[in-house]
DRENVOVO-269566 format. One record per residue: residue in three letters; x negated, z, y of N, C-alpha, C in turn. Coordinates in steps of 0.2 Angstrom, whole numbers, padded with zeros to 4 digits, always signed. Atoms other than C-alpha are relative to their C-alpha. Last residue first. Example, Ala and Ser with C-alpha at 12.3 -4.5 7.8 and 13.67 -1.06 7.14 Angstrom:
# residues 2
SER+0004-0001-0006-0068+0036-0005+0004+0003+0005;ALA-0004+0000-0006-0062+0039-0022-0004+0000+0006;
# end
This chain:
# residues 376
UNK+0005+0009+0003+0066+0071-0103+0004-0005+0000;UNK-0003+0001+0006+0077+0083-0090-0004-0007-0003;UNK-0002+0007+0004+0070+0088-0076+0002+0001-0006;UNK+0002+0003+0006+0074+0104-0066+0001-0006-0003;UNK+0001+0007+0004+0079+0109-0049-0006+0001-0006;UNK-0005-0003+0003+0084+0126-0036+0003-0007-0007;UNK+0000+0006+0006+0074+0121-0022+0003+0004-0005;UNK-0008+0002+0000+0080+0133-0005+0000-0007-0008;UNK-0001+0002-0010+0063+0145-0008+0006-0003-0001;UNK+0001-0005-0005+0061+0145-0027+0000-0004+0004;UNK-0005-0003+0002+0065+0134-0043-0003+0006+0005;UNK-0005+0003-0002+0055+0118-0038+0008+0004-0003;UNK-0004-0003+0006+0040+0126-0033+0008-0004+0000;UNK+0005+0001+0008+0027+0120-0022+0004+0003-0005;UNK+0000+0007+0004+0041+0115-0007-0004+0001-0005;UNK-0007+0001+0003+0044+0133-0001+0003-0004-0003;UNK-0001-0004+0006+0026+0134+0001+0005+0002-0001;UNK+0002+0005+0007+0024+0119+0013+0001+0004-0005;UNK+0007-0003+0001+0035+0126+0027-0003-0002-0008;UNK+0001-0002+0005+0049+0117+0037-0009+0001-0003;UNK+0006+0000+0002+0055+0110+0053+0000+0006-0006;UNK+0003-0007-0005+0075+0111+0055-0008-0003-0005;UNK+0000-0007+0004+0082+0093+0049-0006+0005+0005;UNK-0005+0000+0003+0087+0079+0062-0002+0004-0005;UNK-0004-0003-0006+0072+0083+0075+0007-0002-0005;UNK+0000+0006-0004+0059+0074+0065+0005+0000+0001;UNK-0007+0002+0001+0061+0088+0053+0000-0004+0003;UNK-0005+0001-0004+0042+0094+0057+0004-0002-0003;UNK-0001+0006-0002+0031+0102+0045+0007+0001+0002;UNK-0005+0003-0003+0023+0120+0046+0002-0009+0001;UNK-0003+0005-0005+0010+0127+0038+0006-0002-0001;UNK-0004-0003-0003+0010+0143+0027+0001-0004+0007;UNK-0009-0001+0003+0005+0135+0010+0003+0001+0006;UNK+0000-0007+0004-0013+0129+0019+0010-0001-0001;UNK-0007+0000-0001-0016+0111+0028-0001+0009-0004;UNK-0004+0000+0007-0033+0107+0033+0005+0003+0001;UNK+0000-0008+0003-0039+0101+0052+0005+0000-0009;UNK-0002-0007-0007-0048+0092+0045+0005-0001+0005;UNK+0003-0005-0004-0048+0079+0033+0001+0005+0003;UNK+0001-0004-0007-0037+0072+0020-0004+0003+0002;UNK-0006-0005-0003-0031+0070+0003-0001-0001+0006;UNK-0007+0004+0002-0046+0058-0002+0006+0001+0000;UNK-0005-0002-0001-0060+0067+0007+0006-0004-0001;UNK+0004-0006-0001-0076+0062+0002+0006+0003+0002;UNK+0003-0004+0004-0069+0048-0007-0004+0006+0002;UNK-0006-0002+0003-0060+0042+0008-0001+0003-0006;UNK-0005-0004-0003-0076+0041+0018+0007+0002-0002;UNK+0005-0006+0001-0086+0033+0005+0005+0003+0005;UNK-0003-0004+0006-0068+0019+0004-0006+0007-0001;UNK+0006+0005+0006-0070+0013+0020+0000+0008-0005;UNK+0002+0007-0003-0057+0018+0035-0004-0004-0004;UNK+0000+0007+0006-0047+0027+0023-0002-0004+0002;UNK+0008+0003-0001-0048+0045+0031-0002-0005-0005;UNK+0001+0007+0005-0029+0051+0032-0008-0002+0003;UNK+0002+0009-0002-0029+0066+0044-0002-0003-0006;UNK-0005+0004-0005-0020+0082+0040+0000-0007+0001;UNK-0002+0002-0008-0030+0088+0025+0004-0002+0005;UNK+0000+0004-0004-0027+0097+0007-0003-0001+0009;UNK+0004+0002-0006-0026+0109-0005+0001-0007+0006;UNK-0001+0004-0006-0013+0116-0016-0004+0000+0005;UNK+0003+0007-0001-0011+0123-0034+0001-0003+0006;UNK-0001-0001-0008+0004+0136-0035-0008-0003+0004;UNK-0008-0001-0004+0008+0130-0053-0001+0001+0008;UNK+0000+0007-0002-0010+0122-0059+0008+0002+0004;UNK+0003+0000-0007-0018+0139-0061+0002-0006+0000;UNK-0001-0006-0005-0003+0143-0074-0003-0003+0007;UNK+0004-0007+0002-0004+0128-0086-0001+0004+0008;UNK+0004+0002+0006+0007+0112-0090-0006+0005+0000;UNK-0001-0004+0004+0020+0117-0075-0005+0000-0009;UNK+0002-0008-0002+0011+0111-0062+0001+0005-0004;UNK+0006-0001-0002+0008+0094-0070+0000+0009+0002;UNK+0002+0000+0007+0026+0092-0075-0006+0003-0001;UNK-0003-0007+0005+0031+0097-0060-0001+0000-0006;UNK+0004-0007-0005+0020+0084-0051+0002+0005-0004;UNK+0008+0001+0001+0024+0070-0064-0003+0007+0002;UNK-0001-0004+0005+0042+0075-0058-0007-0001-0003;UNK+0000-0009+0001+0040+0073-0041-0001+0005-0007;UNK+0007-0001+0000+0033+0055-0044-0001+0008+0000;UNK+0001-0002+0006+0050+0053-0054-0008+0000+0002;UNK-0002-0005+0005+0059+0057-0040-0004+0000-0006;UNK+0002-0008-0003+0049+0048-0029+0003+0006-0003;UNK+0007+0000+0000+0054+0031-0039-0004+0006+0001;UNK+0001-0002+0005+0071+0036-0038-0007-0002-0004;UNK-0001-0007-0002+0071+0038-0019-0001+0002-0008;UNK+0005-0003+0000+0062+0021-0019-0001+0008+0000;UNK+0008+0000+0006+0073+0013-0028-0004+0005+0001;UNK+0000-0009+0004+0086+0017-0015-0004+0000-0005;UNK-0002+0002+0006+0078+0001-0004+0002+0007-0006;UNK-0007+0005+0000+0078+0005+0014+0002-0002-0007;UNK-0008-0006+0003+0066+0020+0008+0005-0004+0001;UNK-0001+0001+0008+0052+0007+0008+0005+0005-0001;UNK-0011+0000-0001+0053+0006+0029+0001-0001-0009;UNK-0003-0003-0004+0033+0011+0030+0009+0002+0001;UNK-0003-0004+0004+0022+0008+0015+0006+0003+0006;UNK+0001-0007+0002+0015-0007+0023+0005+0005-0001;UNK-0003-0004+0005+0017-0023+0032-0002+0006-0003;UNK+0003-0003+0006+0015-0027+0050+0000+0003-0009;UNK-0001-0008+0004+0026-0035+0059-0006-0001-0004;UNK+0004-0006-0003+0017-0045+0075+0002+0006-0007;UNK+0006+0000+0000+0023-0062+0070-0005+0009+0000;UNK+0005+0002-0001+0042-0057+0071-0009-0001-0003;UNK+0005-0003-0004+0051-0054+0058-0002-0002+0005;UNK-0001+0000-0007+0063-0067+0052-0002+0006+0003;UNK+0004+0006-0002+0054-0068+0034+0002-0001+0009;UNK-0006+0005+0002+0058-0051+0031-0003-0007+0004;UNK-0004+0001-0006+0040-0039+0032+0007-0005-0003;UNK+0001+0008+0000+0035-0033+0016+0002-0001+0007;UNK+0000+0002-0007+0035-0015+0016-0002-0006+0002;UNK+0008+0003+0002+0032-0015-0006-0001+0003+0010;UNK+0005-0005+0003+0049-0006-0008-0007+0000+0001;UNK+0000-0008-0004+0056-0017+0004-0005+0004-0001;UNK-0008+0000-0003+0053-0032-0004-0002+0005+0003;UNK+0001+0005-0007+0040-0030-0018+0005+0001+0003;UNK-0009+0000+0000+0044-0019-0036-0002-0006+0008;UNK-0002+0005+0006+0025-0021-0041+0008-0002+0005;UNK+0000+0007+0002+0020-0016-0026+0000-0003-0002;UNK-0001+0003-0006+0029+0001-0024-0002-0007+0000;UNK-0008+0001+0003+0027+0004-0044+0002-0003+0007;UNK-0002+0005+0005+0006+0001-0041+0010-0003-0002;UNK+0000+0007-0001+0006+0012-0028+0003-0006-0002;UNK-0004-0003-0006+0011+0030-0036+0001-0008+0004;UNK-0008+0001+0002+0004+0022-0052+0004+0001+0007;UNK-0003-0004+0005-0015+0021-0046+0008-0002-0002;UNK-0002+0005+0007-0024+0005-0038+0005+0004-0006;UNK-0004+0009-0004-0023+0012-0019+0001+0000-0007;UNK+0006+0005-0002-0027+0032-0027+0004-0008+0000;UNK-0004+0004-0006-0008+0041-0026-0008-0003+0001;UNK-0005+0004-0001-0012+0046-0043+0003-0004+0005;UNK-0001+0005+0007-0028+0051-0049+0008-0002+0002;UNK+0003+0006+0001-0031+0058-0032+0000-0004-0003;UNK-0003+0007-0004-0016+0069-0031-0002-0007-0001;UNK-0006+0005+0003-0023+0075-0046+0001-0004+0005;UNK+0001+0004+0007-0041+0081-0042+0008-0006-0002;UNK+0002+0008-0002-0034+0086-0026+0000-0004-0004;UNK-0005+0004-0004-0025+0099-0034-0001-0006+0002;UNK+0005+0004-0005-0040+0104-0046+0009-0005+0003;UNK+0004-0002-0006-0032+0118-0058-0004-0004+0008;UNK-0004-0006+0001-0031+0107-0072-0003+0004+0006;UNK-0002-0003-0006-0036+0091-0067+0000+0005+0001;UNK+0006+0001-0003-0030+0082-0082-0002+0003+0007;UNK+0005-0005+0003-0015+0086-0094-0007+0000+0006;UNK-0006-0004+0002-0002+0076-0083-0006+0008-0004;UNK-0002-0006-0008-0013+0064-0077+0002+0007+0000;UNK+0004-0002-0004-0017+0059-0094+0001+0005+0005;UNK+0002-0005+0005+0001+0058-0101-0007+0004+0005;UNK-0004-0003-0002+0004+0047-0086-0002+0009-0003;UNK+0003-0001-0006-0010+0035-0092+0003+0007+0003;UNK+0005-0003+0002-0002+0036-0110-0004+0003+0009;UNK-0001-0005+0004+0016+0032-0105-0009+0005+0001;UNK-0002-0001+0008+0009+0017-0095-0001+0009-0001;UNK-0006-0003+0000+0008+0018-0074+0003-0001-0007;UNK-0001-0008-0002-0008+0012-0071+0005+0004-0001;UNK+0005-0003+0004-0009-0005-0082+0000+0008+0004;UNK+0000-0005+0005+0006-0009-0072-0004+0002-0005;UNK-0002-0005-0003-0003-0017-0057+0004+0008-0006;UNK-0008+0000+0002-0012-0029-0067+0003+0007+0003;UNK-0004-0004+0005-0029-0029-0059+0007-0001-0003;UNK-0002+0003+0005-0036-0043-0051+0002+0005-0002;UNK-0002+0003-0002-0042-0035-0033+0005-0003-0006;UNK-0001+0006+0003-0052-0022-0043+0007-0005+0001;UNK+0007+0000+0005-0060-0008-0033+0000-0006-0004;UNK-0004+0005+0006-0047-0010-0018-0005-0001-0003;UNK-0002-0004+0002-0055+0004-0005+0004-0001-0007;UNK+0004-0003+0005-0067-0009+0000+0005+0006-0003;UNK+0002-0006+0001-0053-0019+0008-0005+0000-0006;UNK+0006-0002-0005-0058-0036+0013-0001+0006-0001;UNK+0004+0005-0001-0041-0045+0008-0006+0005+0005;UNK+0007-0005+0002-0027-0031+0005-0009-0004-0001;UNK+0000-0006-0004-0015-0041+0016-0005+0005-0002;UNK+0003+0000-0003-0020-0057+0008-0001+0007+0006;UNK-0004+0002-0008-0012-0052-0006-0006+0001+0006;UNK+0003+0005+0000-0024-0049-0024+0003-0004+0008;UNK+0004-0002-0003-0018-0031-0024-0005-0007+0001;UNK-0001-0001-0006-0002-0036-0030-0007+0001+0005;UNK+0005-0001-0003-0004-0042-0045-0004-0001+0007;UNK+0004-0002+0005+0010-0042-0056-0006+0003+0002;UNK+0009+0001-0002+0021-0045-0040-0004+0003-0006;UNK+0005-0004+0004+0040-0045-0042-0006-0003+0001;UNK+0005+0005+0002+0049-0046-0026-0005+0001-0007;UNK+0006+0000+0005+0063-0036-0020-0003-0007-0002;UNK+0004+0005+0002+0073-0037-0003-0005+0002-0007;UNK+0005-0005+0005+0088-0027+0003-0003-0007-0003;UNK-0002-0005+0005+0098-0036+0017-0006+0001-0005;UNK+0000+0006+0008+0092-0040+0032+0001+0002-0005;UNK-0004-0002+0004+0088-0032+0053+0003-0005-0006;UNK-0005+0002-0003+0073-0032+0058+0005+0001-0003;UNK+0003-0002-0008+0059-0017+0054+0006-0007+0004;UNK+0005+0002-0001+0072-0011+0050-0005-0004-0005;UNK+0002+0000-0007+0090-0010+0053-0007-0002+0001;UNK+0007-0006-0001+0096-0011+0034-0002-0003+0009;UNK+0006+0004-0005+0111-0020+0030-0003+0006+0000;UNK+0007-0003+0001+0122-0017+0014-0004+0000+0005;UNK-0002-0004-0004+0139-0023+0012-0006+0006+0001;UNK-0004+0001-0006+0133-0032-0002+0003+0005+0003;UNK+0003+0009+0000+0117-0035-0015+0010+0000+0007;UNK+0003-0001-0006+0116-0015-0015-0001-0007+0002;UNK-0002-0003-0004+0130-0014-0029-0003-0001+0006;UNK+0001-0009-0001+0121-0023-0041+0004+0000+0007;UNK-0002-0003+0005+0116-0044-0039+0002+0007+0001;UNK-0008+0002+0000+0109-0055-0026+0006+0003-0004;UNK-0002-0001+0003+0093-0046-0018+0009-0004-0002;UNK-0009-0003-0001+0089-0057-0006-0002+0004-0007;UNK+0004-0005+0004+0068-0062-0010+0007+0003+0002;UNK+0003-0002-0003+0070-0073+0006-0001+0007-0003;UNK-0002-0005-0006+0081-0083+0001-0002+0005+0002;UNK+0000+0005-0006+0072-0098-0010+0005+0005+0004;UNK+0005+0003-0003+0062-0083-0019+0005-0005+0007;UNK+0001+0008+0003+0078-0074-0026-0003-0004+0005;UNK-0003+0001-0008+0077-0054-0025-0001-0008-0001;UNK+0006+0004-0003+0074-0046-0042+0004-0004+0004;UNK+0008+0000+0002+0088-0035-0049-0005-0001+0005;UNK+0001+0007+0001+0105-0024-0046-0009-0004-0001;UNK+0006+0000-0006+0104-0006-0044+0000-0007+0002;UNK+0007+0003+0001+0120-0007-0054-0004+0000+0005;UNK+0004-0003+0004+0135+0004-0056-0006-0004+0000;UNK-0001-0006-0001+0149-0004-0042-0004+0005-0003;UNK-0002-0002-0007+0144-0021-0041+0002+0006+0001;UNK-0008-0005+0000+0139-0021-0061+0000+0001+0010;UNK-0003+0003-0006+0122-0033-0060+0005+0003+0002;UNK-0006-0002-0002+0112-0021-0068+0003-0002+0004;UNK-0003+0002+0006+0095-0028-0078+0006+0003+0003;UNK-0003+0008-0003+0084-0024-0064+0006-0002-0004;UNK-0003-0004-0006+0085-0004-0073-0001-0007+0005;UNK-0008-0001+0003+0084-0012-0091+0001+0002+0007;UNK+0000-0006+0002+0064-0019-0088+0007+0000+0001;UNK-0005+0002+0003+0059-0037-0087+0005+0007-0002;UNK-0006+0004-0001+0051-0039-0075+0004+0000-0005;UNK-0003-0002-0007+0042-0021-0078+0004-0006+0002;UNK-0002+0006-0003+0036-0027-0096+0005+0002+0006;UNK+0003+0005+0004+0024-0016-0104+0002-0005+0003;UNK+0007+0002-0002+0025-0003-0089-0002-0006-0003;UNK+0002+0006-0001+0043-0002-0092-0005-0003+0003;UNK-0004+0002+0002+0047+0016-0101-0001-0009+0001;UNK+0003+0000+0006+0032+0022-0090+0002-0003-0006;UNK+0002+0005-0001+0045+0019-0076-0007+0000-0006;UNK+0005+0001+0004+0054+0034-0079-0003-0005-0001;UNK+0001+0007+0005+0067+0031-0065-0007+0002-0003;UNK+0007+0004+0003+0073+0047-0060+0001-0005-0003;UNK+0004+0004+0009+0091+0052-0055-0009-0002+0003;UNK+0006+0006-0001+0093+0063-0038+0000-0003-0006;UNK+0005+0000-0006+0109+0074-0042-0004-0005+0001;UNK+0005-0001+0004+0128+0073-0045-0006+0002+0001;UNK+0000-0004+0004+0142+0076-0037-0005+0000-0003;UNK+0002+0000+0007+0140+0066-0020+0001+0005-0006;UNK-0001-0003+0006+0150+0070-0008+0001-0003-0008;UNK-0004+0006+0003+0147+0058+0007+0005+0004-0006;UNK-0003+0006-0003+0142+0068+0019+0002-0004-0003;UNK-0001-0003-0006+0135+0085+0010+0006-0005+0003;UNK-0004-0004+0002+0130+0076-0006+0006+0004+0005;UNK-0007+0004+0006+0123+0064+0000+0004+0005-0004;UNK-0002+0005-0004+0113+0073+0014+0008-0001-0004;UNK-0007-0005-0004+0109+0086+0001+0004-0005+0004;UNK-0004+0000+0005+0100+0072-0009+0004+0006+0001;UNK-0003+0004+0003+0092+0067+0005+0006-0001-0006;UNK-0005+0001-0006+0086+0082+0010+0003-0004-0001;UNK-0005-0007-0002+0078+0086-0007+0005-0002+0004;UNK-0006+0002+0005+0070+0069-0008+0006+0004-0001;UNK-0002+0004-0003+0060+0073+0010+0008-0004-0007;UNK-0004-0001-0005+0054+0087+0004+0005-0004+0001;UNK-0005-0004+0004+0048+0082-0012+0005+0003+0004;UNK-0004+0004+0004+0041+0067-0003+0004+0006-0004;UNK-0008+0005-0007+0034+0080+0011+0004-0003-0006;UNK-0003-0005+0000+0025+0092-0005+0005-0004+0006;UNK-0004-0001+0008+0016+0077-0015+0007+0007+0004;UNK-0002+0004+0006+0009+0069-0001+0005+0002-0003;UNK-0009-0003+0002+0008+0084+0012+0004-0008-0004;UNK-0001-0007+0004-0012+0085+0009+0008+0003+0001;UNK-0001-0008-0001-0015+0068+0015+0003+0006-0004;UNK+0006-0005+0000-0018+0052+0008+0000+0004+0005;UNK+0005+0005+0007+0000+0045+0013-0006+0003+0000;UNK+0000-0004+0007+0009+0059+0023-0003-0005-0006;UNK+0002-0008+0003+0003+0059+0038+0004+0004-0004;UNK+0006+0000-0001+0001+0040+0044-0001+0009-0002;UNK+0004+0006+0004+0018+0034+0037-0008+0003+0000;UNK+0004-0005+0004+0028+0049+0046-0006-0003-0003;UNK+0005-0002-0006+0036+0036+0057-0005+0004-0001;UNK+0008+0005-0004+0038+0025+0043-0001+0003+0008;UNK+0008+0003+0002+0045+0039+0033-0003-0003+0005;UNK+0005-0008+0001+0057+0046+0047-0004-0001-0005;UNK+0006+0001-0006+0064+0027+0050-0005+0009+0000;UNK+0005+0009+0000+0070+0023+0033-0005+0003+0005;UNK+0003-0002+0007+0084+0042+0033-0006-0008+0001;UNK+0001-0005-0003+0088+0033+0052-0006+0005-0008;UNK+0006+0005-0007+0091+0017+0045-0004+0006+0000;UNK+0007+0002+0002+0101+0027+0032-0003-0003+0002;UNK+0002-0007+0001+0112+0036+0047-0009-0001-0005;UNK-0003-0007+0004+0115+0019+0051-0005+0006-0001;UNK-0001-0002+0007+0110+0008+0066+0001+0003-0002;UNK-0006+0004+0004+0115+0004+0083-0001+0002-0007;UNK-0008-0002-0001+0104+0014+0092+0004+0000-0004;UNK-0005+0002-0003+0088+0007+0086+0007+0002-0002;UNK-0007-0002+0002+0072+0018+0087+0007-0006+0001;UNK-0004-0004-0002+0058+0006+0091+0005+0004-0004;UNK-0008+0001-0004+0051-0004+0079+0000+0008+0002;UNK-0006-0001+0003+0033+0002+0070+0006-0001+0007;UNK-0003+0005+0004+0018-0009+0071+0008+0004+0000;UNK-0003+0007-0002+0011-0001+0089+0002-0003-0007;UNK+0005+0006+0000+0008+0017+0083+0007-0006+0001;UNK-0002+0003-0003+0024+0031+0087-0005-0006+0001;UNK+0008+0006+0001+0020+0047+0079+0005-0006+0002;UNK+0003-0003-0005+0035+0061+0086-0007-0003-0003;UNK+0008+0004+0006+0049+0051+0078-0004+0006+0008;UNK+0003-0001-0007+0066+0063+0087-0008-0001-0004;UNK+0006+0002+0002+0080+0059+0077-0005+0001+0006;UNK+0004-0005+0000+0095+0070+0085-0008-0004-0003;UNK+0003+0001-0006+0105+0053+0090-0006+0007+0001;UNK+0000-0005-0003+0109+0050+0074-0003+0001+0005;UNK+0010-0003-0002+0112+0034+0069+0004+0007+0002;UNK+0004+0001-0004+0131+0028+0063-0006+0006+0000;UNK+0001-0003-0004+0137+0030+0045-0005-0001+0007;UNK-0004+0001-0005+0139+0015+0037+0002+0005+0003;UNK+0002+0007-0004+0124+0016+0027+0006-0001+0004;UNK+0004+0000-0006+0128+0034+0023-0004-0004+0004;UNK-0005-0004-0004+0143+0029+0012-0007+0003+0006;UNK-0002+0006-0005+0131+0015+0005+0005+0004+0004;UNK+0006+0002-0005+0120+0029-0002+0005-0006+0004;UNK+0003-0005-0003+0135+0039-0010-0004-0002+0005;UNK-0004+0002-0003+0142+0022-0019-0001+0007+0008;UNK+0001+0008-0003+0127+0019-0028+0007+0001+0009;UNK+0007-0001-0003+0126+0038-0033+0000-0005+0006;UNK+0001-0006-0005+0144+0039-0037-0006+0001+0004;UNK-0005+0002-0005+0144+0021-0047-0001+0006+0006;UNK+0004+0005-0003+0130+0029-0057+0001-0002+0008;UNK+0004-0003-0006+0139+0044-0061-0006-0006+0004;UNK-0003-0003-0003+0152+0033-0067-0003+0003+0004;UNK-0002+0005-0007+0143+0021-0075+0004+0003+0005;UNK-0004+0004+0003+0137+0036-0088+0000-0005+0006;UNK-0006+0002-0003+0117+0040-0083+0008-0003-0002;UNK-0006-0003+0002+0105+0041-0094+0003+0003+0002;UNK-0003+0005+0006+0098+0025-0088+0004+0006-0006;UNK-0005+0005-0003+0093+0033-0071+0005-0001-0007;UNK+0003+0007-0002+0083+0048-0078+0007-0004+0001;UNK+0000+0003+0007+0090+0066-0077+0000-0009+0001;UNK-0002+0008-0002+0090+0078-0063-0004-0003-0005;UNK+0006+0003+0003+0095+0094-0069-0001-0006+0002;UNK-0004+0004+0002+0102+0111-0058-0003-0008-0002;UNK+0004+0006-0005+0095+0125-0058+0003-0006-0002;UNK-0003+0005+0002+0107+0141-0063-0002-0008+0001;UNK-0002-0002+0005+0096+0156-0059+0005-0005-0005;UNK-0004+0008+0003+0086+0151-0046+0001+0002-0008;UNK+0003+0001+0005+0082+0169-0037+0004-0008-0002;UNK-0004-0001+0009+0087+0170-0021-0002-0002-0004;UNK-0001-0007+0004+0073+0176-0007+0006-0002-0007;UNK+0007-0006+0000+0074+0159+0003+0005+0006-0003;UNK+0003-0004-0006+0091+0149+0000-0006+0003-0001;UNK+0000-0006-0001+0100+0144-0015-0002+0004+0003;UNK+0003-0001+0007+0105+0126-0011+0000+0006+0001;UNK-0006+0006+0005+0115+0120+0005-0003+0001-0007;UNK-0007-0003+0001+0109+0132+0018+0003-0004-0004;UNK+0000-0006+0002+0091+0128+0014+0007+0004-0001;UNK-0002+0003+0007+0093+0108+0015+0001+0007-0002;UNK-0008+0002+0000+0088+0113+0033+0003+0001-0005;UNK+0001+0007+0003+0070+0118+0028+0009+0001+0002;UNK-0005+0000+0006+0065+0133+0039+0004-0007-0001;UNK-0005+0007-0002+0051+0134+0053+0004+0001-0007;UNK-0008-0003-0002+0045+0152+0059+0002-0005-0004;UNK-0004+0005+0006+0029+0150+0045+0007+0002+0004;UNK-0006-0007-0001+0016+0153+0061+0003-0004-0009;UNK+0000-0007+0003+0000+0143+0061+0005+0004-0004;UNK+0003-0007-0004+0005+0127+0067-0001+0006-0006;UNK-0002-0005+0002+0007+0108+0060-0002+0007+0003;UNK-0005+0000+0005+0009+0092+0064+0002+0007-0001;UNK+0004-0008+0005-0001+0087+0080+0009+0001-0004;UNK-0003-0005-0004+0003+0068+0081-0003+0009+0000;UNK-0001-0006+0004-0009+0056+0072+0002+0006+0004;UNK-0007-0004-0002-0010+0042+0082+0003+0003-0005;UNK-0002+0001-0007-0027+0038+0085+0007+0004+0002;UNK+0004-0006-0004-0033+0044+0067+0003-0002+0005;UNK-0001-0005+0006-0020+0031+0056-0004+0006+0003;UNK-0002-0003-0002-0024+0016+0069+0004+0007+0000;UNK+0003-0003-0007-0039+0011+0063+0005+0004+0005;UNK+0005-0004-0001-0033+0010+0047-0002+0005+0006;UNK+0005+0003-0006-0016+0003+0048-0007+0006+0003;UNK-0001-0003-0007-0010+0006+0030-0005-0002+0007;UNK+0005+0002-0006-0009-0006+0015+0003+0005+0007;UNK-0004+0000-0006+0000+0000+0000-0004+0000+0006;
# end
């Protein structure tokens, strides 16, 4: 996933403070700070799923596609590749535009693994809240379809009311046409278009990643990082070394990438073909596409899987603030992040539509206002 290097230090807000005043919004909708999680509730892959809870998902995220903007949003990084705020668009615009304004401080950084679990959380109160959804976050086990990702069971649902629908059709600009999210669907950013996938084998061969040294092997096949076995690894490996892990998996050619770039379109940050000249692409508006929610759900679960696989790997957490990916000796000296570093008792912002919140009530997924378990 391509970031804008040079601009990734420049405009890196200040993020976070000493204190722990901030509280995670989603808190009054779960079981809040101090209560025990007694009853957790289980989020369970896509595909075992009946069509009904499908349908409710599918139809939960387009209920907050025609919800108007928020006018509480308040981006507080603001580099020159990302669109203004626009007015006009939906609430899930708005859910789209808090990643890609965050873009530059939470990829290699040390709120990777703890903002996405944040950021899926609220989400999935959102939808619940506003739309009333019943269920929870599904996961895509994508390990499942690393043999053959184009061809895998989760593109394979064209049901306009129960499918995610598939791959996006070249001579239109990568449309998805198929599944529930193939109409009455638009997305705001970066212009306005409907939902776009692309498959790409081997993504890292795009001129957009042309020159990087942090691309070890331009030719790879994207799903060689995200097999069963590889997973497996991760999962045992590290023990105890937080960074260790991140790095094995949000590294450019890892899994975390890899399913971004394979899937294309949105999920990739592709620009749409009526962009102007100036967009840039990158991991920035990839939440236009709800894949990407069930994507991060199952990067979440990797992580709980990990954390829960031996004790000093449960409350496990280092990192930095600033992204250091100008060339890859610099990012391997700090591959989470530089200084200033993060500790459990920092503070991240809400981007003024949820209350700021604190990292160590996001390292567990059955304390503080979380209150979740996967299901194999």
């Amino acid at each position: 996933m391509k970031l804008s290097f040079l601009g990734s230090l420049f405009f890196l807000a200040t993020l976070v403070s000493a204190d722990d005043s901030g509280q995670d919004s989603a808190s009054d909708h779960s079981q809040g700070n101090g209560t025990k999680c007694l009853n957790p509730s289980i989020r369970k892959e896509w595909r075992s799923l009946t069509d009904d809870e499908k349908a409710d998902f599918i139809s939960s995220i387009k209920c907050l596609a025609h919800m108007p903007h928020d006018p509480k949003l308040s981006p507080t990084v603001k580099p020159d590749d990302i669109p203004p705020v626009n007015d006009t668009s939906s609430y899930w615009d708005d859910i789209s535009y808090i990643h890609m304004d965050m873009n530059f401080k939470i990829h290699f950084t040390g709120l990777f693994l703890p903002w996405h679990r944040w950021f899926v959380h609220v989400v999935e109160t959102e939808l619940r809240k506003k739309c009333g959804f019943s269920g929870t976050m599904p996961y895509w086990d994508w390990t499942r379809d690393a043999a053959d990702f184009q061809g895998a069971t989760i593109f394979a649902e064209p049901d306009l009311n129960s499918g995610l629908g598939g791959w996006g059709q070249p001579e239109d600009d990568y449309l998805v046409h198929d599944g529930g999210f193939s109409y009455d669907f638009e997305l705001a950013y970066p212009v306005p278009h409907g939902l776009r996938r692309n498959y790409t084998l081997r993504p890292w061969e795009s001129n957009q990643f042309a020159g990087m040294d942090v691309i070890l092997d331009p030719s790879q096949m994207a799903n060689v990082s995200f097999t069963a076995d590889k997973i497996q690894q991760l999962v045992n490996g590290n023990e105890g070394n937080y960074v260790g892990f991140q790095f094995s998996f949000e590294d450019w050619e890892a899994a975390h990438a890899s399913v971004h770039e394979m899937t294309g379109g949105d999920m990739a940050g592709n620009c749409p073909a009526t962009a102007p000249s100036t967009c840039a692409p990158g991991p920035l508006w990839s939440p236009n596409d709800p894949l990407f929610f069930l994507h991060h759900t199952t990067v979440d679960k990797v992580w709980y899987d990990w954390q829960n696989k031996s004790p000093v790997n449960k409350n496990a957490y280092a990192g930095g603030s600033v992204q250091l990916v100008q060339n890859r000796t610099m990012y391997l000296e700090n591959p989470n992040g530089g200084p200033p570093f993060l500790t459990p008792q920092s503070v991240v912002t809400g981007e003024g539509m949820f209350d700021d919140w604190v990292i160590e009530d996001y390292l567990s997924t059955t304390d503080g206002p979380l209150c979740y378990v996967y299901a194999e």
